[in-house]
C-alpha positions as MATLAB code, in Angstrom:
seq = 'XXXXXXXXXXXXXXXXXXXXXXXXXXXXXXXXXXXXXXXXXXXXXXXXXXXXXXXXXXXXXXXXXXXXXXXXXXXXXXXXXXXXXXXXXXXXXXXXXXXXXXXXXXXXXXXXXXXXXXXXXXXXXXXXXXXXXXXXXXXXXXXXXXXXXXXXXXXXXXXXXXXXXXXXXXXXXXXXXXXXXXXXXXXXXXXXXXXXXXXXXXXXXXXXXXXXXXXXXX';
ca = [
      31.075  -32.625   71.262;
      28.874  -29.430   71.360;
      31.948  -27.316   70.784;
      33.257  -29.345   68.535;
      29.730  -29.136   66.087;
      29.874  -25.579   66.555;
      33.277  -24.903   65.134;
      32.075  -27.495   62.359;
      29.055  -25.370   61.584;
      30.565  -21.913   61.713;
      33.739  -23.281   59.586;
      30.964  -24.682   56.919;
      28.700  -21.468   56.875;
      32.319  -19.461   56.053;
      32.857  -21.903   53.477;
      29.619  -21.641   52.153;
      29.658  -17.394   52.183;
      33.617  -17.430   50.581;
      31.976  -19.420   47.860;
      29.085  -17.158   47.377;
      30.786  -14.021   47.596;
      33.025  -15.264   44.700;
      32.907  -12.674   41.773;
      32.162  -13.579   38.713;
      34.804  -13.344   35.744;
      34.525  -12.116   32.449;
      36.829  -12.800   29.560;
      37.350  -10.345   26.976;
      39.504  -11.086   23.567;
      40.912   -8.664   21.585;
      42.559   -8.213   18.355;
      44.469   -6.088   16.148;
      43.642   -5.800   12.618;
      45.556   -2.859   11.159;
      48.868   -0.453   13.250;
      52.246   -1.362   14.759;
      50.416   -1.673   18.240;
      52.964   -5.246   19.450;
      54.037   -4.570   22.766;
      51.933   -1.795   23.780;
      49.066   -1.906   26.835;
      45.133   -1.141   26.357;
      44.348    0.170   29.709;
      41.369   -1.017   31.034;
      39.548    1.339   33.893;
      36.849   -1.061   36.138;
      34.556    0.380   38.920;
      34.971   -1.954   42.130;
      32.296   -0.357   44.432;
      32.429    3.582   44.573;
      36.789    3.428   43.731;
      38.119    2.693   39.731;
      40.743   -0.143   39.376;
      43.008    0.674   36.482;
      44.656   -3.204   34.750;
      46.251   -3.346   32.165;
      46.484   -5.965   29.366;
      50.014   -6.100   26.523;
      49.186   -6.767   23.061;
      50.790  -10.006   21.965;
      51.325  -10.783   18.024;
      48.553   -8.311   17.681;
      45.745  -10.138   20.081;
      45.030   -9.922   23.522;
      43.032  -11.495   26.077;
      41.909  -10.043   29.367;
      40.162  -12.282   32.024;
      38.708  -10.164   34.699;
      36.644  -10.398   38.062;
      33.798   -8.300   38.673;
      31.016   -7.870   41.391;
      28.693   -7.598   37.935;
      28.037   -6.866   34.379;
      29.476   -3.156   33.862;
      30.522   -1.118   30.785;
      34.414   -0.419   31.432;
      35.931    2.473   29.750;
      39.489    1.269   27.910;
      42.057    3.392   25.621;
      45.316    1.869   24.113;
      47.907    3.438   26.380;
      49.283    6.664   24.816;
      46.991    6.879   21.674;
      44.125    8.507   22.613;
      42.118    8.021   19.155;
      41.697    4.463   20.097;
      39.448    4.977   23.224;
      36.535    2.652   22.925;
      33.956    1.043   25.741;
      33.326   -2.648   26.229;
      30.740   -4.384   28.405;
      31.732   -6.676   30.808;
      29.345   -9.994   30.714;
      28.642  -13.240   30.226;
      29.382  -14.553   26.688;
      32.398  -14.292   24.159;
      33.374  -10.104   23.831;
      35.831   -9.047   21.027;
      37.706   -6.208   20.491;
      38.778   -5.047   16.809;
      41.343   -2.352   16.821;
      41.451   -0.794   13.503;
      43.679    2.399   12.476;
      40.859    4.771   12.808;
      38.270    2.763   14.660;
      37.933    0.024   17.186;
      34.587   -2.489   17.329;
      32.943   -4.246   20.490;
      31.256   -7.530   19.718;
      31.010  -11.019   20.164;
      28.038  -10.912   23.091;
      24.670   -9.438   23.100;
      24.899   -6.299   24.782;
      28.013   -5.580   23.225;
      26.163   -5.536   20.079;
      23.709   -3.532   21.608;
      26.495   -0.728   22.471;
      28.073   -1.315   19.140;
      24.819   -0.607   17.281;
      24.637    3.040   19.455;
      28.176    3.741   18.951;
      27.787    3.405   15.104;
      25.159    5.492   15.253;
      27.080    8.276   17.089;
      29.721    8.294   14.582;
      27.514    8.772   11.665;
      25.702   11.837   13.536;
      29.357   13.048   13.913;
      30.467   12.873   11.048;
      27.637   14.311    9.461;
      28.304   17.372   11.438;
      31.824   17.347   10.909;
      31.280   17.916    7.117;
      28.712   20.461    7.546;
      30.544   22.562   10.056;
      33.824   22.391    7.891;
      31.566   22.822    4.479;
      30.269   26.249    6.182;
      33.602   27.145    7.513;
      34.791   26.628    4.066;
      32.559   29.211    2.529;
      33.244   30.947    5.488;
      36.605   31.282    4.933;
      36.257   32.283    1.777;
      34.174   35.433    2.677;
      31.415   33.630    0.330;
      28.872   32.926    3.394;
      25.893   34.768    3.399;
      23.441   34.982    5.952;
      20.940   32.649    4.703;
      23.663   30.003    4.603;
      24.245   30.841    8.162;
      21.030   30.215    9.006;
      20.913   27.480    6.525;
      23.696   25.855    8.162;
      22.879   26.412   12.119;
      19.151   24.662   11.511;
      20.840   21.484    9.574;
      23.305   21.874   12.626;
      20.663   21.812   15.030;
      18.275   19.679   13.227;
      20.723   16.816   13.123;
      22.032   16.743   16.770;
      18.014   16.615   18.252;
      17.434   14.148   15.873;
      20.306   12.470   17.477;
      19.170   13.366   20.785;
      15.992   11.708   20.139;
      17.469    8.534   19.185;
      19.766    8.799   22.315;
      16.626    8.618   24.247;
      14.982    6.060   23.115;
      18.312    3.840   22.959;
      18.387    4.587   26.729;
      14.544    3.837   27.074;
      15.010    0.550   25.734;
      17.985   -0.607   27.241;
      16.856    1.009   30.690;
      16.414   -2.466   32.496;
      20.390   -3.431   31.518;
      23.731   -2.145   32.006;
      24.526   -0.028   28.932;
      21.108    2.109   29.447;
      21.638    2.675   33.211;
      25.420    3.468   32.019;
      23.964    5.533   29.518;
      20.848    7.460   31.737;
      23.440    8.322   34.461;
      25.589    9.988   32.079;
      23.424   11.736   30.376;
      20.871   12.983   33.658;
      23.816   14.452   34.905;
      24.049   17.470   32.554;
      19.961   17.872   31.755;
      18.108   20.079   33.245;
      15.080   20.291   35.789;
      12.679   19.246   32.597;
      15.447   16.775   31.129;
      15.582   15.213   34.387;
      12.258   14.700   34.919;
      11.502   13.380   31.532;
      14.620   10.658   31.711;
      13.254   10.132   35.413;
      10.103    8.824   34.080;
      10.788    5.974   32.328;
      13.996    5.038   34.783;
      13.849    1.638   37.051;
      13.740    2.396   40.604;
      17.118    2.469   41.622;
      18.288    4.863   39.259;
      14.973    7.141   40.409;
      15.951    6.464   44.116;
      19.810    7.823   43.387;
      18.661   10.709   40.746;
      15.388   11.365   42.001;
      15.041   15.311   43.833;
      15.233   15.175   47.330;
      12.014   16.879   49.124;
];
């Protein structure tokens, strides 16, 4: 009988742990507003522990759907397969995400911190674009031997002017996201490339177990 209640407890605790250990799954619905994209795959490229797991999801009479396990929430990194243009990031979490694919742009939604990201991302593209014209306004002139050196200079403090600015607001999207996953996504790819004063700045404001894995080592 002792036996017995033994193989009757451990076969309950593994029951218990198997049901535990289940990962959550996401669900993330796409669709397809504007190209001849039927029948192609948006490759979508997951971190599971320190490897990435690459699936892979055909559009269907342009819409998709893509239901997904994952330890937790996570911003994946997804491209429709052999059109790079159309590289966008999604968050994987709790609530409804969309997908819009557009000709020339594609837009997360549909849950709150894939609002969040899409707020960023429009940002980005405006601070982009803005120094896409400027660059090919100057190269214009340049072209035309009418630059002068004032416009040079003119042109390289808009140039720099505009991408601190940016900077700045880069920051402090990252400062106040820091305690979710688009912020820590966000802080470790930016720490990476900063230097000893970047570092230490970012460092400051960063939850502890992004100071524990960035932090100097004495």
């Amino acid at each position: 009988m002792k036996n017995r209640t033994l193989i009757l407890s451990a076969f309950f605790i593994a029951l218990t742990v198997t049901s535990c250990s289940k990962k959550p799954q996401y669900t993330l619905k796409g669709t397809v507003h504007e190209g001849p994209f039927d029948g192609k795959e948006i490759v979508f490229c997951k971190k599971s522990g320190e490897t990435i797991q690459y699936d892979t999801v055909q559009i269907k009479n342009n819409s998709f759907e893509w239901k997904v396990s994952a330890e937790q929430p996570q911003v994946v990194n997804s491209y429709l397969q052999a059109d790079s243009v159309r590289f966008f990031r999604v968050v994987l979490e709790n609530g409804h995400a969309t997908v819009d694919i557009y000709n020339n742009d594609v837009i997360v939604g549909g849950s709150e911190l894939n609002n969040v990201l899409q707020n960023y991302l429009d940002e980005e593209k405006k601070a982009y674009t803005t120094l896409t014209d400027l660059s090919a306004a100057y190269q214009s002139k340049e072209a035309d031997s009418a630059a002068t050196e004032e416009m040079k200079a003119e042109y390289l403090k808009n140039y720099q002017e505009i991408s601190e600015k940016f900077g700045d607001y880069t920051m402090d999207f990252i400062k106040a996201n820091i305690n979710n996953v688009v912020g820590k996504t966000y802080f470790s790819n930016m720490i990476i490339h900063m230097d000893a004063a970047g570092k230490e700045k970012m460092l400051s404001f960063a939850t502890d177990d992004l100071k524990a894995l960035y932090k100097p080592k004495n």
